[in-house]
N, C-alpha and C positions, 0 to 999 in steps of 0.2 A: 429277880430277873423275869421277865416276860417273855423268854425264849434262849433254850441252851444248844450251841455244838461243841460236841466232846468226839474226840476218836474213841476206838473201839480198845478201852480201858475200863479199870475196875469204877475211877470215879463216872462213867458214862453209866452205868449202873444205879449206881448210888442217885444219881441225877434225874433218872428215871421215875423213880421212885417221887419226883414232886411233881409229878404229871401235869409238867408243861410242854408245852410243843418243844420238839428235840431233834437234832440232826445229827446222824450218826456218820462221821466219815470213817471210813475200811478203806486202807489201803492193800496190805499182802496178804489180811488174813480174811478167811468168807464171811459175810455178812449175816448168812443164815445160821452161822457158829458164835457167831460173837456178839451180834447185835445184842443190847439192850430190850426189855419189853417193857415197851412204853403205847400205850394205847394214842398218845398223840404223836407219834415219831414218822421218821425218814430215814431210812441207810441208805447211804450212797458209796459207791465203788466205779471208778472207772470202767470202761469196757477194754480191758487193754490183756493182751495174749498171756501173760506170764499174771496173773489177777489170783489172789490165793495160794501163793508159791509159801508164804512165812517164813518170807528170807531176813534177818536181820541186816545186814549187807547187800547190797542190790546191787547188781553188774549192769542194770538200765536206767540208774540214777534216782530209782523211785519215782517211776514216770504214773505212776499208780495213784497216786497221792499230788504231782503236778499238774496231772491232767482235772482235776477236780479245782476249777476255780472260783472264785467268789460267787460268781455269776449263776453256779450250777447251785452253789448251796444255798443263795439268796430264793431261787427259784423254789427250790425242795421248801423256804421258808414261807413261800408264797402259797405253796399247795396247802399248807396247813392252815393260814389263814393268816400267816403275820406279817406284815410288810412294815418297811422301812429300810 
């Protein structure tokens, strides 16, 4: 692959590890807790009020993770230098 997004999971880690450009979506839980370290990455997390709650059930529909859309992670893919 020439470029991986993984949410904020074990295999996002593992994925890390083949240091290619990487996007990390967080949705409930912090970014600065769970991210992956990857020297070519991006976390993104919505700005949204209840952001880091690590609710498994969401009474806001998981608007955390809706509000993150293609658009924002193609861009975060653009910062890194990959486009298409």
């Amino acid at each position: 692959a020439l470029a991986v997004v993984a949410n904020d999971t074990g295999p996002a880690h593992v994925l890390a590890a083949a240091n290619k450009p990487m996007v990390t979506i967080c949705g409930p839980t912090d970014p600065i807790r769970v991210r992956p370290l990857c020297s070519k990455g991006e976390t993104l997390q919505a700005d949204v009020e209840c952001r880091n709650c690590y609710l498994k059930e969401c009474p806001n529909g998981h608007i955390c993770m809706e509000e993150l859309t293609v658009d924002i992670v193609m861009s975060a893919f653009n910062k890194l230098g990959v486009s298409g």
